[in-house]
LOGUDREN-481495 format. One record per residue (C-alpha): x, y, z. Coordinates in Angstrom, 2 decimals, always signed. Layout:
BEGIN
SITE  u  v  w
SITE  X  Y  Z
...
END
This chain:
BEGIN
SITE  u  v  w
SITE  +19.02  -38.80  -32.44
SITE  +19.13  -35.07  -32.50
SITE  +15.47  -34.82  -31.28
SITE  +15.93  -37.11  -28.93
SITE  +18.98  -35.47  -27.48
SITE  +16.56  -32.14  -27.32
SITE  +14.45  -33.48  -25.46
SITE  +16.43  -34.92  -22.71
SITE  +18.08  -31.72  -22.40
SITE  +15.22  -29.80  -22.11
SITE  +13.45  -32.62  -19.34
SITE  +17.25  -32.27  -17.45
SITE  +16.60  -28.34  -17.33
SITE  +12.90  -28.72  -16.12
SITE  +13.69  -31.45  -13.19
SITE  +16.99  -30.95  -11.86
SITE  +17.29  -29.25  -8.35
SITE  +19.26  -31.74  -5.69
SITE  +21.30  -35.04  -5.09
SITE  +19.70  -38.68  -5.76
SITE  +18.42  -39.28  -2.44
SITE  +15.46  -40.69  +0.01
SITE  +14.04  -36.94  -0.65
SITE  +15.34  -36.92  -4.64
SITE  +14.72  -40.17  -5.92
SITE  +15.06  -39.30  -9.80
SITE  +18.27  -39.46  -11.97
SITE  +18.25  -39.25  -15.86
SITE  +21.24  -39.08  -17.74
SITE  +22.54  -38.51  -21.53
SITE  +25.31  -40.99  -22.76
SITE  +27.59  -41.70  -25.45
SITE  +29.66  -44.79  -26.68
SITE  +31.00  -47.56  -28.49
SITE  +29.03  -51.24  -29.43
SITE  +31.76  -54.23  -29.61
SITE  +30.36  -57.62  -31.18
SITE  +30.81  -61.22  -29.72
SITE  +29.27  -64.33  -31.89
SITE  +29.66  -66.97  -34.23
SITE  +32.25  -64.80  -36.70
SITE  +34.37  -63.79  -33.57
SITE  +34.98  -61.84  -31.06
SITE  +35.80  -57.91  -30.89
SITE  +35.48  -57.18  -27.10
SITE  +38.17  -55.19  -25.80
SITE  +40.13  -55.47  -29.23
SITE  +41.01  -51.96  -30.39
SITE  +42.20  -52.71  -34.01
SITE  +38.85  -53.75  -35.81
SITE  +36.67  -51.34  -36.60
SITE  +34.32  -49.30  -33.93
SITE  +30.57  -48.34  -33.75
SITE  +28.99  -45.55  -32.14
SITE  +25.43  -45.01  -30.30
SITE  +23.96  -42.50  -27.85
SITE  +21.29  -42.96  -25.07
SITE  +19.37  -41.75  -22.33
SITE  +18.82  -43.42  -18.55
SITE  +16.74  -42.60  -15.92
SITE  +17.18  -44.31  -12.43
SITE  +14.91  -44.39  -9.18
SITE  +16.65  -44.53  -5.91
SITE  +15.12  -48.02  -4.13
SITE  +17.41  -47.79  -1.44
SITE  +20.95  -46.13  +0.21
SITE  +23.26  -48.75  -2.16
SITE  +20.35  -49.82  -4.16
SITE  +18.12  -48.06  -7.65
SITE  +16.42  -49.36  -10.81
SITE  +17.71  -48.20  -14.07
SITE  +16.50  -47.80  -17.75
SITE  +18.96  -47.59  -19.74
SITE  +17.97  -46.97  -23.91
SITE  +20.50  -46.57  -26.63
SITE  +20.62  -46.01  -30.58
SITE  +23.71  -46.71  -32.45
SITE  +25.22  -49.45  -35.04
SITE  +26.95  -52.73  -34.36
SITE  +28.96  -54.85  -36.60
SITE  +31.89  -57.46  -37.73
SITE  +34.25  -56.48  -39.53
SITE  +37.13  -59.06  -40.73
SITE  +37.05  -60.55  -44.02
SITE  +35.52  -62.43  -45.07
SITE  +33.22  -61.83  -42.93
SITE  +31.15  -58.96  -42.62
SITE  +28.38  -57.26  -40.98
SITE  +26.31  -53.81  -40.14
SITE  +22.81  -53.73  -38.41
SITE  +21.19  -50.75  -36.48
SITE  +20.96  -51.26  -32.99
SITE  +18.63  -49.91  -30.50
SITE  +18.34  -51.16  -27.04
SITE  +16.22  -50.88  -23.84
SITE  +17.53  -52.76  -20.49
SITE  +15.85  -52.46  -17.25
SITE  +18.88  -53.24  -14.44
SITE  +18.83  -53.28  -10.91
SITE  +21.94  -51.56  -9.81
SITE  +23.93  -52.18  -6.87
SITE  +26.39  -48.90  -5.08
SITE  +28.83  -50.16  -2.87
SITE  +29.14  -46.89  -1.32
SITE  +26.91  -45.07  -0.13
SITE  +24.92  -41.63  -1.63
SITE  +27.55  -39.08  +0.24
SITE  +30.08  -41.03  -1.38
SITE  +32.15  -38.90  -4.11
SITE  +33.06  -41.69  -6.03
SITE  +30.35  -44.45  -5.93
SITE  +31.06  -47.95  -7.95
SITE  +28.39  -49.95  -8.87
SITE  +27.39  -53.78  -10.25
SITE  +24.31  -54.06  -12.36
SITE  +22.02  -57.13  -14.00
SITE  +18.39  -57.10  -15.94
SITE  +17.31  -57.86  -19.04
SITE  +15.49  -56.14  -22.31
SITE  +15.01  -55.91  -25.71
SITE  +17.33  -55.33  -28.85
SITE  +15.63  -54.05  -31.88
SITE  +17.17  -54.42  -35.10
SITE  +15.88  -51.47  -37.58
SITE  +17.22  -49.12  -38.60
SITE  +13.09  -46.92  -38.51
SITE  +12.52  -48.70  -35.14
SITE  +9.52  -50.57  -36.43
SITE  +8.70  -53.29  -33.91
SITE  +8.48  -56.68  -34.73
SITE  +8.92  -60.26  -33.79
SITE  +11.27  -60.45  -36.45
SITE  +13.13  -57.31  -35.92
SITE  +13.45  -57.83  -31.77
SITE  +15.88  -59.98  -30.11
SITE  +15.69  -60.68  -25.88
SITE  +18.35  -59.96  -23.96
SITE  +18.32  -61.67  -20.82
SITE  +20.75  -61.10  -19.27
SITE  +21.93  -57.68  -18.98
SITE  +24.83  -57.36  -16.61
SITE  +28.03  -55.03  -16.20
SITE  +29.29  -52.44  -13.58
SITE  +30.22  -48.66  -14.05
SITE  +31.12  -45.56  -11.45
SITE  +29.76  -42.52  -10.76
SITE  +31.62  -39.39  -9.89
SITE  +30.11  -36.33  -8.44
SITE  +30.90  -33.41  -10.21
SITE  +28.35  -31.11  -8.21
SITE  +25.09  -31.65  -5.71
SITE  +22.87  -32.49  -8.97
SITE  +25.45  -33.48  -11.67
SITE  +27.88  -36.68  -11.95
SITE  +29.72  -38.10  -14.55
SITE  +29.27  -42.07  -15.61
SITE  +31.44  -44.58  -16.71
SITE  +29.71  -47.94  -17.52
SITE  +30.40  -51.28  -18.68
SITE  +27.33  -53.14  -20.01
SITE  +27.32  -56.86  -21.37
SITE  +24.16  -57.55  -23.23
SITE  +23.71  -61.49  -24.27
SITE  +20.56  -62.31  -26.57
SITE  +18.23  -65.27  -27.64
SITE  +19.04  -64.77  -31.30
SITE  +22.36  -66.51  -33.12
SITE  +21.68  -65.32  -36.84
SITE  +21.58  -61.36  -36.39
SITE  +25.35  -61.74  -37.90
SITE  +23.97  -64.31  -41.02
SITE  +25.40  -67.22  -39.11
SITE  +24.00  -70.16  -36.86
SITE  +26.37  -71.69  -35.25
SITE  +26.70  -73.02  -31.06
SITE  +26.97  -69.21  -29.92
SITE  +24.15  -66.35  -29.13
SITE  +24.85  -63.26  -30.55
SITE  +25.95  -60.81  -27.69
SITE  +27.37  -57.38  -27.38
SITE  +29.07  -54.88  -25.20
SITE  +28.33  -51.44  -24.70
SITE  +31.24  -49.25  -23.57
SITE  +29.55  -45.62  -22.47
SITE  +30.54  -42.40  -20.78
SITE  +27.84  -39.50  -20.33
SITE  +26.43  -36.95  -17.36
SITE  +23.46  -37.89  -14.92
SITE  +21.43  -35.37  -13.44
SITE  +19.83  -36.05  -9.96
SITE  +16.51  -34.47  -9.36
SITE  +13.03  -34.90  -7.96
SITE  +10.61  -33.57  -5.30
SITE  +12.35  -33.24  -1.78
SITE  +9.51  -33.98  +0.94
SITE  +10.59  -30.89  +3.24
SITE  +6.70  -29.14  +3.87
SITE  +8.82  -26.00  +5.54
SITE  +10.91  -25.79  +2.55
SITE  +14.35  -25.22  +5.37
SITE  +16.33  -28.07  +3.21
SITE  +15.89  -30.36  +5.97
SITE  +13.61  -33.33  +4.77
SITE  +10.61  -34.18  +6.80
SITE  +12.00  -37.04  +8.10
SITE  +15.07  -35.65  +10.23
SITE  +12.89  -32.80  +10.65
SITE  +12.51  -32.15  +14.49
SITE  +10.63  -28.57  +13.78
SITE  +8.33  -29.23  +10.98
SITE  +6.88  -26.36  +10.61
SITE  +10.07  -23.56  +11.10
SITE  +8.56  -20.76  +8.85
SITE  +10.17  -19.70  +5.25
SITE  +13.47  -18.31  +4.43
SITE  +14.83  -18.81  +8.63
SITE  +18.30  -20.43  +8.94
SITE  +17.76  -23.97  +11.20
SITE  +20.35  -26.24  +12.73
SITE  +21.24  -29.53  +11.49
SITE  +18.17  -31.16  +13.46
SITE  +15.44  -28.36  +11.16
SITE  +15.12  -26.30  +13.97
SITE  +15.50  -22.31  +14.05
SITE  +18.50  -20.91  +15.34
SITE  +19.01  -19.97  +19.37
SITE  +22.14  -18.21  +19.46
SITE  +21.96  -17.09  +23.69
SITE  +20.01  -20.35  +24.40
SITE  +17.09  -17.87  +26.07
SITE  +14.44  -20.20  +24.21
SITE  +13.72  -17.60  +21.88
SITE  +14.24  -18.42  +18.46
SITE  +16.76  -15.87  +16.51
SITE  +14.43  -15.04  +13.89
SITE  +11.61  -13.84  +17.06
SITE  +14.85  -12.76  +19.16
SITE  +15.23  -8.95  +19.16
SITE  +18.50  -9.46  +21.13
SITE  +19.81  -12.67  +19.29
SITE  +22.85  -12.00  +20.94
SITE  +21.61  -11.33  +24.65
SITE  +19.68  -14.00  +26.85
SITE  +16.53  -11.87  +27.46
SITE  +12.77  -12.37  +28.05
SITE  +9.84  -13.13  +25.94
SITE  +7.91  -10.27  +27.12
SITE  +10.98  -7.83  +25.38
SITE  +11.04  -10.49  +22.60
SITE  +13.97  -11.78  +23.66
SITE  +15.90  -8.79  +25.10
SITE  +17.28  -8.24  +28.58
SITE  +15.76  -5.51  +30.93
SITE  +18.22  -4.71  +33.73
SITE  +16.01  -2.65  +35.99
SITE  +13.07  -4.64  +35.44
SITE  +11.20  -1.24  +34.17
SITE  +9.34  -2.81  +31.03
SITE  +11.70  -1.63  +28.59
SITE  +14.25  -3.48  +26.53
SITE  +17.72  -2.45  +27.42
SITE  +19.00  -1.77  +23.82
SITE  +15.89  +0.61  +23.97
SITE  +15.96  +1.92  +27.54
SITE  +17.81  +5.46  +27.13
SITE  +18.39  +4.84  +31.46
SITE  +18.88  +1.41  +31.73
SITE  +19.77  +1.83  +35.48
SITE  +16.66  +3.79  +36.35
SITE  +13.42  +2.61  +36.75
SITE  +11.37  +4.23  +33.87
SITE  +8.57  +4.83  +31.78
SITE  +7.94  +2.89  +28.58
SITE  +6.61  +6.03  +27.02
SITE  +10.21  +8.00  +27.72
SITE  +12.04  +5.20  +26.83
SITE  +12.68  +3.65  +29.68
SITE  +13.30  +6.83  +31.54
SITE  +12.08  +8.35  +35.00
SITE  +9.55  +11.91  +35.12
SITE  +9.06  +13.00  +38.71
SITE  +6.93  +16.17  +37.58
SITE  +4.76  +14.05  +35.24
SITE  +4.80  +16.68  +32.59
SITE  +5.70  +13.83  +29.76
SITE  +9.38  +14.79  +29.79
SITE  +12.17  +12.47  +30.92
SITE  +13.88  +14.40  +33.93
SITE  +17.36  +13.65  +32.36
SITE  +16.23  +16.36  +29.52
SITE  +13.97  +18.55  +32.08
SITE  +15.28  +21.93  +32.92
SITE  +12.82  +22.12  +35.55
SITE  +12.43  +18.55  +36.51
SITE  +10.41  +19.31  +39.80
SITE  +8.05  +21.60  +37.97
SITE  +6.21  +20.83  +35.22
SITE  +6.52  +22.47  +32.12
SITE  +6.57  +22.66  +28.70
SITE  +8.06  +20.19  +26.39
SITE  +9.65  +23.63  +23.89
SITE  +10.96  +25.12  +26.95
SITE  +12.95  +21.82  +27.98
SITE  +9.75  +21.33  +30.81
SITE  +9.87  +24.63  +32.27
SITE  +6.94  +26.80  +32.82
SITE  +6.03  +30.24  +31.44
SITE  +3.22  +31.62  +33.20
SITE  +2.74  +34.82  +30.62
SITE  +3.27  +32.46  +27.81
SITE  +5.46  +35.18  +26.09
SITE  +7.64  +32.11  +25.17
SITE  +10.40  +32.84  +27.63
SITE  +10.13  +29.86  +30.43
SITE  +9.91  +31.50  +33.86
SITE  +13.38  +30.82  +35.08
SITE  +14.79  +32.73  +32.64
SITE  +11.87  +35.68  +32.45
SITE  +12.98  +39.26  +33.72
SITE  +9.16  +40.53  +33.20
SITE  +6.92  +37.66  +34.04
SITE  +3.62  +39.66  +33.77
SITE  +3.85  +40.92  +29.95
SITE  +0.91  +40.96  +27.79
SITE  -0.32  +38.43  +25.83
SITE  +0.76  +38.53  +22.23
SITE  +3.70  +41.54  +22.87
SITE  +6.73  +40.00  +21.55
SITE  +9.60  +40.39  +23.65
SITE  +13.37  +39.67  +24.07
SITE  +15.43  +37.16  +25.32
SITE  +14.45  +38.29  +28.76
SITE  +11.11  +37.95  +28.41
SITE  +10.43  +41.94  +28.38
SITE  +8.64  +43.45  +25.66
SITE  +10.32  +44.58  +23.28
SITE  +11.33  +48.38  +22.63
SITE  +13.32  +48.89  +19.36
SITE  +14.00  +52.93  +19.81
SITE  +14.59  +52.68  +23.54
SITE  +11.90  +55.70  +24.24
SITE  +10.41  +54.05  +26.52
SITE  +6.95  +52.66  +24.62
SITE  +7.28  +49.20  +23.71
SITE  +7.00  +48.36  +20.14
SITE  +3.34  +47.24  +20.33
SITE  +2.63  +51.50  +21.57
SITE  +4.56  +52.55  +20.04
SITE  +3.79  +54.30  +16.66
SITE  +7.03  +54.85  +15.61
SITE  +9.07  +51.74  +17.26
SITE  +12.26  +52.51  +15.53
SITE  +12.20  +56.34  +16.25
SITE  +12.62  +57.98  +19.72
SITE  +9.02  +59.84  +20.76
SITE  +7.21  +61.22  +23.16
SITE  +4.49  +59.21  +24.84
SITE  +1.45  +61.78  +23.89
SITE  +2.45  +60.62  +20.04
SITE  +2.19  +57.59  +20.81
SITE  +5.60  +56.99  +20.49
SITE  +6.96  +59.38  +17.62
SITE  +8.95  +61.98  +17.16
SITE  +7.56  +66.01  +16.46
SITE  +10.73  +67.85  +15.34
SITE  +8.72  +71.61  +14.98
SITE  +6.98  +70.99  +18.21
SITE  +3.85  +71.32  +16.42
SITE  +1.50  +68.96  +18.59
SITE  +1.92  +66.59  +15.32
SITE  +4.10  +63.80  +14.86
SITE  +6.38  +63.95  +11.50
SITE  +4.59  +60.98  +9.99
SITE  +1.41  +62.98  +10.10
SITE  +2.84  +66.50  +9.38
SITE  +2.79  +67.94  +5.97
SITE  +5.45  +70.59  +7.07
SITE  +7.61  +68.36  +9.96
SITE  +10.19  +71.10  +9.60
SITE  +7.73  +74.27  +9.89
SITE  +5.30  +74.60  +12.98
SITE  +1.86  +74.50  +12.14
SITE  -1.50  +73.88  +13.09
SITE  -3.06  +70.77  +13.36
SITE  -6.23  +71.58  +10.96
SITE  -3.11  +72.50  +8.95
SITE  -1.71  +68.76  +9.21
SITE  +1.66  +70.58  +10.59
SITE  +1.28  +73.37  +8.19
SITE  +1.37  +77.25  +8.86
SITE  -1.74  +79.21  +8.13
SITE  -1.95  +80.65  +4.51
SITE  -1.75  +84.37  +4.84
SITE  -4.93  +86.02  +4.53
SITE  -2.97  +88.79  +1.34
SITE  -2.11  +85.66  -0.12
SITE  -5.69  +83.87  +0.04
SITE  -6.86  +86.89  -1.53
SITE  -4.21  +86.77  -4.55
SITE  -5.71  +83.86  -5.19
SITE  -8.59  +84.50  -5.85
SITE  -8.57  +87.32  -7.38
SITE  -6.27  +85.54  -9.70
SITE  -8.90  +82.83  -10.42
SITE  -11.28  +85.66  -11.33
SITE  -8.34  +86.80  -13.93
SITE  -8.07  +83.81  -15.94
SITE  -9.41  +83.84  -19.45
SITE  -9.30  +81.60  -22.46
SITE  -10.34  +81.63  -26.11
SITE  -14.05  +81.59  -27.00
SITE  -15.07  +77.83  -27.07
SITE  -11.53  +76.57  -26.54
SITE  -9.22  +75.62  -23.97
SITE  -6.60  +77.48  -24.93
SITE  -5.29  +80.19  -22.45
SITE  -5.11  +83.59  -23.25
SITE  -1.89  +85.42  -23.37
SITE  -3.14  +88.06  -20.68
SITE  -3.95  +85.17  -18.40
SITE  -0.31  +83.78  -18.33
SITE  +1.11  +86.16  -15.63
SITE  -1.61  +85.58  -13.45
SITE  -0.59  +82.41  -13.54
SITE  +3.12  +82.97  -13.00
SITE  +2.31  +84.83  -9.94
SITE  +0.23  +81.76  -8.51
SITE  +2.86  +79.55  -8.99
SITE  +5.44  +81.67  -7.30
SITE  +2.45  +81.55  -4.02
SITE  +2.13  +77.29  -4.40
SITE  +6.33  +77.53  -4.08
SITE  +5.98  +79.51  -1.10
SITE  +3.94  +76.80  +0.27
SITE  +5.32  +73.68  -0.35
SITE  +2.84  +71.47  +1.24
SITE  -0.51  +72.77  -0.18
SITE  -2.85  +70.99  -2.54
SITE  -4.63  +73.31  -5.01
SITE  -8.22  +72.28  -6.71
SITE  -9.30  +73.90  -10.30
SITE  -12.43  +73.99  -10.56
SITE  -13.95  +75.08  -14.17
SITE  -17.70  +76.50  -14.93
SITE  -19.55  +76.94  -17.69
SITE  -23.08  +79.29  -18.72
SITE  -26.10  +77.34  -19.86
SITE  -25.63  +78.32  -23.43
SITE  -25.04  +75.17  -25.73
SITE  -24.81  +71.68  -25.56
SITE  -24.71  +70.37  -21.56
SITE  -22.40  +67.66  -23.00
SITE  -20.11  +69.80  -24.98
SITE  -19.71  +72.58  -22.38
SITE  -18.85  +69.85  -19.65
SITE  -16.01  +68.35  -21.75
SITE  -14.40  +72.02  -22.70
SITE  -14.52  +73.37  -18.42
SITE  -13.23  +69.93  -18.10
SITE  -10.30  +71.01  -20.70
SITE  -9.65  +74.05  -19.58
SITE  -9.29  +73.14  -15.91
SITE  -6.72  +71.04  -17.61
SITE  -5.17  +73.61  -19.64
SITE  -4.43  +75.42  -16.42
SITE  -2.70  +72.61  -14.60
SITE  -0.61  +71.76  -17.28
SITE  +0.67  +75.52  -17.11
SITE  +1.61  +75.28  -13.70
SITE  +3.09  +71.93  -14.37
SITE  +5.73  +73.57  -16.82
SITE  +6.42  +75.95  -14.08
SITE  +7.59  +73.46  -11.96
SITE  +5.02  +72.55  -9.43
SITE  +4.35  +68.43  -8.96
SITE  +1.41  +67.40  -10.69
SITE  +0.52  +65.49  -6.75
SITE  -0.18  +68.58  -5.81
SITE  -2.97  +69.77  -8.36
SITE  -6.69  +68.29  -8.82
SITE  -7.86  +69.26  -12.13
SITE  -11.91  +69.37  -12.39
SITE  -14.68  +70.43  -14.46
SITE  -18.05  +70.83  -13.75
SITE  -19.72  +72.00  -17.13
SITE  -22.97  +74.82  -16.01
SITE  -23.87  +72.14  -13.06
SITE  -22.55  +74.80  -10.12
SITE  -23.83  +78.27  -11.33
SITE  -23.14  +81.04  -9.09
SITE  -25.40  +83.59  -10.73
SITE  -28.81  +84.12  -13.34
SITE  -28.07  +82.61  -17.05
SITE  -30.71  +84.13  -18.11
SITE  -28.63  +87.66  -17.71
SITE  -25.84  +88.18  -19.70
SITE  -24.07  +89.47  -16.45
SITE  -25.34  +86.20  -14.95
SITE  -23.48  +84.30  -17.29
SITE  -20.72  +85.28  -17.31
SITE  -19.92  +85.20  -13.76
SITE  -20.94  +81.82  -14.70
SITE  -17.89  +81.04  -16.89
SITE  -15.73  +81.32  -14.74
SITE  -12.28  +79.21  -13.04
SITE  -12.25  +78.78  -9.01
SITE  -8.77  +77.90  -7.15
SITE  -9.54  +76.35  -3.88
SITE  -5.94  +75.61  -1.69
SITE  -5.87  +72.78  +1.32
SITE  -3.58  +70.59  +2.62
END
């Protein structure tokens, strides 16, 4: 019985889906009851004080007809007698076929019903079939009810009288067949494979639109839904709401423009489609509702106005209407001029400082003939060979170098020799003076040694020498240290005298 139950469960689970119908012919059911006995000991039917036997069972009906189906009805259970002295207990399965007859019909909530048939009984308890072991039943006969409890599920009540051929399944022959009544209650499940080929819930058979595509909501006759009666389905109608055209899929178009009114941004105007329904009279692809210029065409960043310099500034509202491509210019449309000199920034080399026009723009506070960004000495007239810088005087040009000719270091080292220091002190106190000059030191050596070794030590003591004047205070920017080893002799080293105006240091100012 438990595997039987299982499996009716599962086969109600895989089947069910709608009501027992023309479209869902199938029902099955699972049922419970009680067996009552009727033969030659007695009679137990509808007597509640002798003792009762259970059974369970499965049906499964096939609608025939509105008030008519065919059901097989199969049970398992016990039936007996029990009243001293006599006694009886067999095992009881059944199988009746009965054609049943609803007095109402399948809409019906509560649906009576008459049925009659006939079957087997088989008496064993392992349900091995034999002639000995089966008993006919002819007839079957009862009635029951159904009552809906939802579109697929109902719950049965039945009454079901079954009179056999045999007379000694209770140990007695006598004048009276053995019969027995089956008193059940279970749940039926309707189910089955509606015939509806659009799959809208309306069978084929009341179905006036056959082929109404998936998942669209139909009226009762299968058809889709016309809400404004314009012809045009809801699911094609853009406008479900609004009797409209087919052309506008379904929308109205009051000014007969080509443009859906729900879409037509001038519904009153006679438009183009590509402007929404909206009118251009200068055909520059703007509608004139949004043109600034709507009788000249223009462009669509400057609301359709034109700029003939195409400085970005549309002509109406351009003060300077002839500016040059690529200056950038105000709000106006005039090029712009930050330091209000005159020279528009794009002159101007100094657009946030006033200037003069032969600096192109910037400003010459000495007068010098050069402009402050160029002049080494903005606050001290100059020359221009000078880069804004005075003239060095000719004594001091001199001290120089007859200071370079004064500096001496140890033989074969860098190091500076004490005598050598204040000619040092005095050219830094000449670089102070002027401010804006560069000085090179250049170091020579004689041919005598190693080309290698005397490069590296004029190299060193060019070095030594800027690092002095460092400590004094003047900014290493200023000073270019160099040495050139014996490749720049000045004089014979083959002489003594030669070489030694050979080793020598050179100071060389500029600016």
């Amino acid at each position: 019985m438990k595997k039987l139950g299982l499996f009716s469960i599962c086969l109600l689970w895989a089947l069910v889906v709608d009501a027992q119908t023309i479209d869902k012919k199938w029902n099955i059911g699972l049922h419970g009851g009680l067996t009552q006995y009727k033969g030659d000991l007695g009679s137990d039917f509808y007597k509640t004080d002798m003792a009762f036997y259970g059974f369970g069972g499965i049906s499964v009906s096939r609608y025939i007809a509105s008030h008519f189906d065919v059901n097989l009805f199969v049970t398992k259970g016990t039936v007996g007698f029990h009243r001293k002295p006599a006694i009886f207990r067999r095992d009881l399965a059944t199988a009746t076929m009965n054609l049943r007859f609803n007095i109402l019909g399948p809409q019906s909530f509560i649906r009576p019903y008459l049925l009659v048939g006939g079957g087997v009984a088989l008496f064993d308890k392992n349900l091995d079939i034999t002639e000995k072991k089966v008993d006919y039943i002819a007839p079957s006969f009862g009635g029951g009810i159904n009552l809906k409890l939802g579109p697929s599920v109902m719950l049965n009540l039945q009454e079901t009288f079954l009179y056999t051929n045999a007379d000694n399944r209770d140990g007695v022959e006598g004048n009276e067949n053995d019969m027995y009544l089956l008193h059940s209650i279970g749940l039926t499940f309707n189910f089955g494979n509606k015939k509806d080929a659009d799959k809208d819930g309306i069978s084929d058979y009341q179905d006036k639109c056959p082929n109404t595509p998936a998942n669209i909501a139909v009226n009762k006759d299968g058809c889709p839904l016309d809400k404004d009666n314009d012809g045009i389905a809801d699911y094609l109608d853009a406008c479900p709401d609004f009797a409209g055209v087919e052309s506008l899929n379904g929308c109205p178009d009051k000014d007969n423009d080509g443009v859906a009114d729900k879409e037509d941004e001038c519904p009153d105007l006679k438009g183009l489609l590509a402007l929404k329904g909206c009118p251009d009279m200068d055909g520059d692809g703007i509608a004139d509702k949004n043109d600034r210029c709507p009788d000249l065409a223009g462009l669509n960043t400057l609301k359709g106005c034109p700029d003939t310099d195409n400085d970005g500034v549309a002509d109406l509202d351009d003060k300077c209407l002839n500016t040059k491509a690529g200056y950038k210019v105000d709000a106006l449309g005039c090029a712009m001029d930050n330091d209000k000199d005159g020279i528009v920034n794009e002159e101007d080399g100094c657009p946030d400082m006033v200037g003069v026009l032969a600096l192109k723009g910037c400003p010459d506070t000495d007068g010098d003939g050069v402009s402050d960004k160029e002049d080494r000495c903005p606050n001290v007239k100059g020359t221009i060979a000078n880069k804004g810088c005075p003239e060095m005087a000719v004594a001091d040009v001199k001290k120089i170098t007859n200071i370079a000719s004064k500096i001496f270091f140890e033989t074969n080292s860098d190091k500076l020799k004490v005598a050598s220091l204040a000619q040092l002190d005095e050219l830094t106190e000449i670089l102070k003076k002027y401010e804006a000059a560069n000085l090179l030191i250049e170091g020579h050596a004689d041919n005598q040694g190693d080309d290698a070794f005397n490069l590296n030590l004029s190299q060193k003591r060019t070095e030594s020498v800027k690092e002095y004047l460092m400590g004094r205070g003047i900014m290493e920017s200023r000073l270019t240290a160099v040495g050139f080893g014996e490749t720049k002799p000045i004089a014979d080293n083959n002489t003594s005298l030669g070489r030694a105006k050979n080793r020598r240091v050179a100071l060389k100012t500029s600016y």
